[in-house]
C-alpha positions as CSV (number, residue, x, y, z in Angstrom):
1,X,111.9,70.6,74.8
2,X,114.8,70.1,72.7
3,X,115.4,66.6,72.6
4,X,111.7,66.0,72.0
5,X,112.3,68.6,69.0
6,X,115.2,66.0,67.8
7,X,112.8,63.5,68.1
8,X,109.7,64.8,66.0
9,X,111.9,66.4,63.5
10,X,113.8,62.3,63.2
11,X,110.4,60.9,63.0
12,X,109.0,63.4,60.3
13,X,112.2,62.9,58.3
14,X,112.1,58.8,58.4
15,X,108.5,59.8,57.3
16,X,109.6,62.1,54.5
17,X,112.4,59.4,53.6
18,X,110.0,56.3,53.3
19,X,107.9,58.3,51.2
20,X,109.9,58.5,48.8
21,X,110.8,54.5,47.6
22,X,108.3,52.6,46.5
23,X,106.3,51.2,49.5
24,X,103.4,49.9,48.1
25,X,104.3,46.0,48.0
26,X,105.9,46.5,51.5
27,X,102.9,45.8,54.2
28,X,105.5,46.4,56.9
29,X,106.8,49.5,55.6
30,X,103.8,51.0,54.9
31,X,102.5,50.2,58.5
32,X,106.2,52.0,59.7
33,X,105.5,55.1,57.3
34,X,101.7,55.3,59.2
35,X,102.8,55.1,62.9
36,X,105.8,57.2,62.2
37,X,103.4,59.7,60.7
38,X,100.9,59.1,63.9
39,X,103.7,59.7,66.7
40,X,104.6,63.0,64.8
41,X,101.0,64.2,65.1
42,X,101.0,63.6,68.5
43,X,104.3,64.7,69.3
44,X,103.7,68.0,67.8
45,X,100.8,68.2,69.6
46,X,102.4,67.5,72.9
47,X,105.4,69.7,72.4
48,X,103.3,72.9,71.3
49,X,100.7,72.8,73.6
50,X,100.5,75.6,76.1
51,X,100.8,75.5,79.4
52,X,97.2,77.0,79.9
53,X,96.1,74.2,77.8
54,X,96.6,71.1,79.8
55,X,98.8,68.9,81.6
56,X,102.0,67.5,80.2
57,X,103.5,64.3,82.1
58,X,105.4,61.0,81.4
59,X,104.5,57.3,82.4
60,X,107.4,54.9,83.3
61,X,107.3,51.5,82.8
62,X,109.8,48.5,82.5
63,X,112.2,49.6,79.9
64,X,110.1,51.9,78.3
65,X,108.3,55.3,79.0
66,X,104.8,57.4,77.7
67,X,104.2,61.1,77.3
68,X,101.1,62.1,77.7
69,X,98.8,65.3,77.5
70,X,95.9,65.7,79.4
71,X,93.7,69.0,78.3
72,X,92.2,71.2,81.4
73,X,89.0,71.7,78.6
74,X,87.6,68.8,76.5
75,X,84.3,70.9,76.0
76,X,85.0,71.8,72.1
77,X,86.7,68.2,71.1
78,X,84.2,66.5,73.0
79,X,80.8,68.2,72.1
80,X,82.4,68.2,68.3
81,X,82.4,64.5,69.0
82,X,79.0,63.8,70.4
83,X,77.6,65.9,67.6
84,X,79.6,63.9,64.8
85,X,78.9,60.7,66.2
86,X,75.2,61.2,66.7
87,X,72.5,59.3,68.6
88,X,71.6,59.8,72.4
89,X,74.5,60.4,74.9
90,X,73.2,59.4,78.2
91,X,75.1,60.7,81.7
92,X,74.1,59.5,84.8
93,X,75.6,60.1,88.3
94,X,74.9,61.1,91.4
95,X,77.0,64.1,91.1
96,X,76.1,65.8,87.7
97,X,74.1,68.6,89.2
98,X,74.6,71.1,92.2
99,X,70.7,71.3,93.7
100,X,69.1,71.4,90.2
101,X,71.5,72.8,88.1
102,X,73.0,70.6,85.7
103,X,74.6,74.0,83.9
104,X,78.6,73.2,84.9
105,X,78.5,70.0,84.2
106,X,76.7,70.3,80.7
107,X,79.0,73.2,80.4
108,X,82.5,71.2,80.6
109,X,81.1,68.3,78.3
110,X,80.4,70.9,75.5
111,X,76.4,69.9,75.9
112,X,75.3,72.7,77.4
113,X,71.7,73.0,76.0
114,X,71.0,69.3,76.5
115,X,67.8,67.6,78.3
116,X,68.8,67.2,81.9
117,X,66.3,65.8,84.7
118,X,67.1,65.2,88.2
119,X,65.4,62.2,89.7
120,X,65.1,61.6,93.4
121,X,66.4,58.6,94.9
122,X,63.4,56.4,97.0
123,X,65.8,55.6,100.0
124,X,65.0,56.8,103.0
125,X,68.0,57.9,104.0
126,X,66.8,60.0,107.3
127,X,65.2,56.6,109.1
128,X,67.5,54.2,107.3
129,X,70.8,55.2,107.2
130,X,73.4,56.6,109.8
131,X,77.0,58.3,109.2
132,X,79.7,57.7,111.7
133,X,82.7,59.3,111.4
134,X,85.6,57.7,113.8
135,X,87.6,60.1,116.0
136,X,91.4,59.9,117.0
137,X,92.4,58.0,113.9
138,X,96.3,58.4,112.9
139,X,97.2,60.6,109.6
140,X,96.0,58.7,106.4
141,X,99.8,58.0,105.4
142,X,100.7,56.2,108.7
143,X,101.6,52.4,108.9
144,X,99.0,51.7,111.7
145,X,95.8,53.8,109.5
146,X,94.5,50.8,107.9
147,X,94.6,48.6,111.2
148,X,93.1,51.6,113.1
149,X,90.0,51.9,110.5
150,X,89.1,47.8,111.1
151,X,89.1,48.4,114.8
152,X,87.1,51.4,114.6
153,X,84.7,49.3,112.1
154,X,84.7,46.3,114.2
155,X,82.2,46.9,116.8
156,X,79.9,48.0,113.9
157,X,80.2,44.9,112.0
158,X,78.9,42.9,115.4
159,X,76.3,45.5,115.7
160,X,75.2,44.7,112.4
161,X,75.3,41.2,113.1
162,X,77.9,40.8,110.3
163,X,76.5,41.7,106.9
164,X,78.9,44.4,106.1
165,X,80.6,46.2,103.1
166,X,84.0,47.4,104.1
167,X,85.2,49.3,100.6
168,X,89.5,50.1,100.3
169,X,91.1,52.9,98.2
170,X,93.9,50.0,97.0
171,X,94.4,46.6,97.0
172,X,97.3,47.1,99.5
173,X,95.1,48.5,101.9
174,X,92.2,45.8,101.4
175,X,94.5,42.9,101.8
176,X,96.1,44.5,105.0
177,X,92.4,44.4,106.3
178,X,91.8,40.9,105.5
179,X,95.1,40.0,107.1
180,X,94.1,41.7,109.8
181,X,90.6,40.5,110.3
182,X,92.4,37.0,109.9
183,X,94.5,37.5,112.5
184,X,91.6,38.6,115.3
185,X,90.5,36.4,117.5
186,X,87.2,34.5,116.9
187,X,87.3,35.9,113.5
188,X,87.8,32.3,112.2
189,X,84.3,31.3,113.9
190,X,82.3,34.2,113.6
191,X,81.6,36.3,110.2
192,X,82.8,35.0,107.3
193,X,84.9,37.8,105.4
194,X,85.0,37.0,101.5
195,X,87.8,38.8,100.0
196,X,87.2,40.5,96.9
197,X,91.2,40.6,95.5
198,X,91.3,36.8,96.3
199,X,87.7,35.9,94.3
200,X,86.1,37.0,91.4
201,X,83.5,39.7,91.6
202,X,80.8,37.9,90.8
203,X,81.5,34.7,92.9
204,X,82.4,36.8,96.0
205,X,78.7,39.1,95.5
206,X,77.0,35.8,95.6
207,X,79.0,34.2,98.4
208,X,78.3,37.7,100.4
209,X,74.1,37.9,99.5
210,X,74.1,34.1,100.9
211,X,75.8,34.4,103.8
212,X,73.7,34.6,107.1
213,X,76.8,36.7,108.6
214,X,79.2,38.0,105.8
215,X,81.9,40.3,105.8
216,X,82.8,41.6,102.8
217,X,85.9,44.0,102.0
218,X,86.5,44.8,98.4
219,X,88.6,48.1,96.7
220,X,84.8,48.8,94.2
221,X,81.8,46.9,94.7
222,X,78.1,47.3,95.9
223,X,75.9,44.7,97.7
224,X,72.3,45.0,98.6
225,X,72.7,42.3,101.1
226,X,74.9,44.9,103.4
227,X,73.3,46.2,106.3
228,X,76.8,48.6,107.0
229,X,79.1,49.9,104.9
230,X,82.3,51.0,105.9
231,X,84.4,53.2,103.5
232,X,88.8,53.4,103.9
233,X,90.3,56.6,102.5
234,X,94.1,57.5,102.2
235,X,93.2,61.7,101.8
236,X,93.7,63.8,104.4
């Protein structure tokens, strides 16, 4: 930590120094002496948390780099927040409670004696929905992974008579499967397959609900057109 020490102790002493001269006909200066004053704050903050308290890590970029701090508890800062800020805080997910307890999650947010109410979905997901889970497919990391989950999808996108939802875990990964589908035979003359890094969201959902046979592959979407949905993920 000692060259961020050199650092904090240079930016509270350019601090300390522009205090002193007259800065109050100086806009620029003034704004200086502020964010000066704001990088100390949150360098000090940086350098003397504890290693119980959270995670410290630097971004790279071109020519330039972040430090960052990410806290393992926002309960205190954040339920301070909610109770400054007043009004309703609404959460909703499909993951907030374990059965119906909503206690850990209430518990991490720093709300743990709010309202919480558990409402089931009206899908019926034992007549309407089926999960397949591929066998044989190479390790997440290999080169042939993202090839190997369109073939495996394939023959349940012609089952569905097209009107499928693949979703990608990167944009890499979702533009190797439209290259891919591209490159199948028939592809060009059977389901159309509407790329969502090569449209806009909203044109490509549109395109998709219209379609009599779409095939849709996007990194984040939903579509209530899709009759199969087909998920890509890189963990292990």
């Amino acid at each position: 930590m000692g060259a961020l020490d050199r650092i904090r102790e240079a930016l509270t002493s350019a601090r300390a120094g522009a205090q002193r001269r007259p800065i109050a006909d100086d806009p620029g200066l003034r704004h200086a002496v502020r964010r000066a004053a704001k990088l100390a704050e949150s360098l000090t903050a940086i350098v003397d948390a504890g290693v119980e308290q959270g995670l410290r890590y630097v971004e790279s970029g071109r020519g330039t780099f972040t430090l960052a701090f990410t806290p393992f508890e926002v309960a205190t800062r954040f339920g301070e927040l909610m109770r400054a800020q007043g009004g309703a805080w609404i959460f909703t997910s499909a993951t907030l409670a374990v059965g119906d307890d909503f206690s850990h999650f209430l518990g991490r947010i720093g709300a743990p004696t709010a309202n919480a109410v558990r409402i089931e979905s009206p899908f019926d997901f034992e007549s309407q929905a089926m999960v397949y889970l591929p066998e044989a497919l190479p390790d997440p990391a290999s080169r042939e992974y993202t090839s190997r989950v369109v073939a495996a999808a394939l023959p349940l996108v012609e089952a569905a008579g097209g009107r499928s939802f693949l979703l990608f875990t990167s944009h890499r990964a979702l533009n190797e499967a439209a290259h891919e589908l591209a490159m199948r035979p028939g592809s060009a003359s059977g389901f159309r397959c509407w790329c969502r890094a090569r449209r806009r969201a909203s044109r490509c959902s549109s395109a998709f609900a219209s379609s009599a046979t779409p095939c849709c592959s996007a990194p984040r979407a939903s579509g209530r057109a899709s009759t199969c949905v087909a998920t890509h993920s890189r963990s292990s």
